[in-house]
KOLKELUM-200915 format. One record per residue (C-alpha): residue number from 1; residue in three letters; chain; x, y, z. Coordinates in pm, whole numbers. Example, Ala and Ser with C-alpha at 12.3 -4.5 7.8 and 13.67 -1.06 7.14 Angstrom:
% residues 2
SITE    n  res  chain      xx      yy      zz
SITE    1  ALA      A    1230    -450     780
SITE    2  SER      A    1367    -106     714
***
This chain:
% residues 103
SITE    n  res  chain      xx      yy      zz
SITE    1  UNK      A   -4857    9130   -8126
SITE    2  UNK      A   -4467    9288   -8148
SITE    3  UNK      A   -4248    9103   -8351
SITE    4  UNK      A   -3951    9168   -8194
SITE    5  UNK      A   -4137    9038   -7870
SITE    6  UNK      A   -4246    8682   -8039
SITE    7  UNK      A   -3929    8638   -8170
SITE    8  UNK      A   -3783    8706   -7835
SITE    9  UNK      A   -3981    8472   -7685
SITE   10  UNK      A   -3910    8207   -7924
SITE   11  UNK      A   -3574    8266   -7878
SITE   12  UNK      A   -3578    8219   -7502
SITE   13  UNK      A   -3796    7934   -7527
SITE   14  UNK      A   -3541    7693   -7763
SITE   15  UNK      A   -3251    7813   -7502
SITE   16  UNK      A   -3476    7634   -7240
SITE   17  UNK      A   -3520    7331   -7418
SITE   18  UNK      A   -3200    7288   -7520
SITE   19  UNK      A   -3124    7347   -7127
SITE   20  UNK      A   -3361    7097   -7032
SITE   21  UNK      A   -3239    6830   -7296
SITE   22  UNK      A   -2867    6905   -7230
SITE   23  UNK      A   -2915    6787   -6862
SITE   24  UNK      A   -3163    6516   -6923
SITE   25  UNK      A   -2944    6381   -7206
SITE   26  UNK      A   -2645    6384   -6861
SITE   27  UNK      A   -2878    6264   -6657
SITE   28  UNK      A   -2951    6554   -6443
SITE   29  UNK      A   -3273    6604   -6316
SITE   30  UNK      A   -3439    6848   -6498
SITE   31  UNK      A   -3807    6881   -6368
SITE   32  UNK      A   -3725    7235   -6221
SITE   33  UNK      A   -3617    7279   -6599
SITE   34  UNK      A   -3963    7149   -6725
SITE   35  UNK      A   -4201    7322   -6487
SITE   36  UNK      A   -4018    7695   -6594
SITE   37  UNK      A   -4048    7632   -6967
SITE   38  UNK      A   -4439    7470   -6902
SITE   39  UNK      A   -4526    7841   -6686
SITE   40  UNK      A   -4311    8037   -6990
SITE   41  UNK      A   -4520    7851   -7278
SITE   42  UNK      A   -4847    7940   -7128
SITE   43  UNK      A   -4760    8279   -7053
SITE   44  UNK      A   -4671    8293   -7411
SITE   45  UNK      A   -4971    8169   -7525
SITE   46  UNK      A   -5192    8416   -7316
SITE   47  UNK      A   -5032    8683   -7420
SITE   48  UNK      A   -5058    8491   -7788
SITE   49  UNK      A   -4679    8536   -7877
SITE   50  UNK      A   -4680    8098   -7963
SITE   51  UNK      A   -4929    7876   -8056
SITE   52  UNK      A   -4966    7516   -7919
SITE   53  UNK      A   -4824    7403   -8238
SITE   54  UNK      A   -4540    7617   -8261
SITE   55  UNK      A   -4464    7551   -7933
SITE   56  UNK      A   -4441    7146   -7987
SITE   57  UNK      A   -4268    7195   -8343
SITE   58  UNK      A   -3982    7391   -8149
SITE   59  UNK      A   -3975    7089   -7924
SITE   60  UNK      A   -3940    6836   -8178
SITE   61  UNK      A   -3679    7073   -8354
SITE   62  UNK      A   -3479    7130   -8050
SITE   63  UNK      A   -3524    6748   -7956
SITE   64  UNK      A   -3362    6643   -8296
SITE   65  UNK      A   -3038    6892   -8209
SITE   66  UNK      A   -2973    6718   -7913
SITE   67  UNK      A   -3085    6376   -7934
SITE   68  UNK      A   -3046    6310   -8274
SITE   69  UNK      A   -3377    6165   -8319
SITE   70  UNK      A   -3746    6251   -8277
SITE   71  UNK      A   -3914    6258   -7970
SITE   72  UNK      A   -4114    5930   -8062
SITE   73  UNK      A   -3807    5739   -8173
SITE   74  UNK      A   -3643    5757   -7868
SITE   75  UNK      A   -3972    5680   -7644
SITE   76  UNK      A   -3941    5348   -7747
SITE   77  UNK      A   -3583    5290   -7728
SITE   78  UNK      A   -3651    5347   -7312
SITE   79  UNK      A   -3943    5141   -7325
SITE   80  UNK      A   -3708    4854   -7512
SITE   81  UNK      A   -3450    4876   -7255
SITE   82  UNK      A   -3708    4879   -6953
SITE   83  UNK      A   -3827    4568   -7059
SITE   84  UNK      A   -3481    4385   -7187
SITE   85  UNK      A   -3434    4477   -6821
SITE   86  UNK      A   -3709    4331   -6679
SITE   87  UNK      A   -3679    4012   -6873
SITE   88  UNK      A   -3342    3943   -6783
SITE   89  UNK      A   -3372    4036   -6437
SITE   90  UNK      A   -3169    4327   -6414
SITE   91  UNK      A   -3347    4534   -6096
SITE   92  UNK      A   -3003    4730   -6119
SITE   93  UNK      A   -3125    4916   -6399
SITE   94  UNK      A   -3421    5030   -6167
SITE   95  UNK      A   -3191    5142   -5890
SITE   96  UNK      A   -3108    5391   -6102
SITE   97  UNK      A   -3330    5766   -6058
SITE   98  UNK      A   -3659    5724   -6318
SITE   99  UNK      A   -3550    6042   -6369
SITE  100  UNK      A   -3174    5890   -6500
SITE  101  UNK      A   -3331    5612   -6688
SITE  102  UNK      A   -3629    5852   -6933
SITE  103  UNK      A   -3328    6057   -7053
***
């Protein structure tokens, strides 16, 4: 394996994260985003530049610099606010794009 070609691909592969968390933190849909970076990750791991682990620690990392929090702290903050929703009768909140309200 070339060094210059893992870091490369590491490299690319935060940019496309923090791509993909940029628009989902706007509200953009970003499932073109997500099905690029899924094909680029198991390219990478064919041609065994990452490892699965690498992969979801430069998730996590990149998660962090644009959320501001983990990936499981905010899963429940959405789940929290689907249900506040839910109990108070608020169907507007489901109007809005699933893909809108899991940012």
């Amino acid at each position: 394996m070339n060094y210059l070609q893992r870091e490369l691909f590491l490299i690319t592969l935060h940019q496309q994260f923090t791509d993909m968390f940029l628009a989902s933190k706007a509200g953009k849909d970003n499932a073109e985003q997500k099905l690029r970076s899924q094909g680029f990750i198991h390219a990478g791991e064919l041609l065994e530049l990452c490892s699965r682990q690498e992969v979801q620690q430069l998730m996590e990392q990149v998660h962090h610099e644009v959320f501001g929090v983990s990936i499981a702290e905010r899963k429940p903050k959405e789940q929290t606010r689907r249900q506040q929703a839910l109990k108070l009768g608020d169907y507007d909140y489901f109007d809005e794009p699933a893909f809108n309200r899991l940012r």
